[in-house]
N, C-alpha and C positions, 0 to 999 in steps of 0.2 A: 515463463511462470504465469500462472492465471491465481489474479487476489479475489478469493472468497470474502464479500464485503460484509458476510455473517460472524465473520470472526472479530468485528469491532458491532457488534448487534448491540451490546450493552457498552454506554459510554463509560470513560475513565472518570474515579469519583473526583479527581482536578486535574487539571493544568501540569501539577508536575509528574502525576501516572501516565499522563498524555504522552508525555516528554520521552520517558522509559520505555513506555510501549513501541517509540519508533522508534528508539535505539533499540530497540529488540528486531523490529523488524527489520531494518536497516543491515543489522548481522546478520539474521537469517539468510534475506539475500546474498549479502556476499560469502555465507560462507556456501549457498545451494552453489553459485557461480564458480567459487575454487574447484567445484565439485564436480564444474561442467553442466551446469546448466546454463543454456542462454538465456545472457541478463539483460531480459526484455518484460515488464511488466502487462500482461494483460489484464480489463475487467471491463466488464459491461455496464460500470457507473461511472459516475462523473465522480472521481478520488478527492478530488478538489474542495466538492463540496463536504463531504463525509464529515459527520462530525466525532469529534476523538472525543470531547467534554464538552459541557453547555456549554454555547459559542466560542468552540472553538474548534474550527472545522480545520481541515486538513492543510488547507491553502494559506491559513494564520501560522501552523506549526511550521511551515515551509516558508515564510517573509519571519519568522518569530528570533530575534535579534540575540535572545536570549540562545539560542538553539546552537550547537557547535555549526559554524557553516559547512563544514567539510562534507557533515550525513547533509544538510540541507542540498547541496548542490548535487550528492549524491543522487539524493532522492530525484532532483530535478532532470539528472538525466534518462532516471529510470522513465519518468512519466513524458517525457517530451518525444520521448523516440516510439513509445508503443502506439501501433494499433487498436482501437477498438474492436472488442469483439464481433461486434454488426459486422466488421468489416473480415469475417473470418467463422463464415456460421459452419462449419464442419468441427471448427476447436467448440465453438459457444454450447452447439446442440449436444456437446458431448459431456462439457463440462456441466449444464445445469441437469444433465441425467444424473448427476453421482454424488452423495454426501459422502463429507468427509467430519468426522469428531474427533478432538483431541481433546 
């Protein structure tokens, strides 16, 4: 799976739409994965940083205590086992040829 980092282009207006938006994403993936997608997260940024809402970057939502840890760890295996894309210019040069809108 390759994360289009245009799809959080506009932040969440707080903290707790932050929260929902990765439980949304969180599901998507597994349910792309029941589906037979390998659940391997790619992107050409550094996710970490990404901010979800004023100062509250991605890497908060992921240590954030409040957060179910189950999607946290979740999340954390998606992100620790992926590649960067640099590391994969045949997916990268293909994926930034293509928009996608929903």
């Amino acid at each position: 799976m390759v994360f289009n980092e245009l799809s959080i282009d506009t932040p969440a207006k707080d903290v707790q739409e932050a929260r929902q938006w990765m439980v949304g994403f969180i599901n998507t993936i597994r349910s792309a994965s029941v589906a037979g997608v390998n659940r391997v997260l790619r992107t050409h940024i550094d996710v970490n940083s990404t901010l979800l809402t004023f100062e509250y970057p991605l890497a908060r939502w992921r240590n954030d205590g409040d957060v179910d840890l189950e999607a946290r760890r979740y999340f954390r295996s998606l992100i620790s086992q992926y590649p960067q894309l640099d590391d994969l210019p045949e997916i990268k040069n293909d994926m930034l040829a293509q928009d996608f809108f929903y």
